[in-house]
C-alpha positions, 0 to 999 in steps of 0.5 A: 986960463981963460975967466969962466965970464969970457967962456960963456960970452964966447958960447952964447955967441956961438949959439946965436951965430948957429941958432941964426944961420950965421946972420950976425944982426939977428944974433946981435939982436938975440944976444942984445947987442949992437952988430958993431958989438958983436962984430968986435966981439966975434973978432975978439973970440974968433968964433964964427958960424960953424952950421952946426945948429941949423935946425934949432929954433930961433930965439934967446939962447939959453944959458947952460945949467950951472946945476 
């Protein structure tokens, strides 16, 4: 089973990769990592741009509500 951590890195990674048109530097930046990081991360999960957000804004992604 999957640790609750990991599910929301793979999320947040997600959500950038969208919320940037799949530029992974501007995601790295949003999610403040180094593009290297996030490369081996995006490997790790295998997420990729999936063109699903294009129109939300570009900025932080928000962390889910835990309420």
């Amino acid at each position: 089973m999957e640790k609750h951590g990991a599910r929301l890195e793979r999320h947040l990674i997600q959500l950038a990769l969208d919320r940037t048109g799949g530029n992974k530097t501007q995601a790295a930046e949003l999610l403040e990592l180094s593009p290297r990081a996030l490369r081996y991360k995006i490997q790790e999960y295998g997420v990729g741009y999936t063109g699903s957000s294009m129109e939300a804004p570009v900025g932080r992604p928000e962390l889910p509500s835990m309420r």
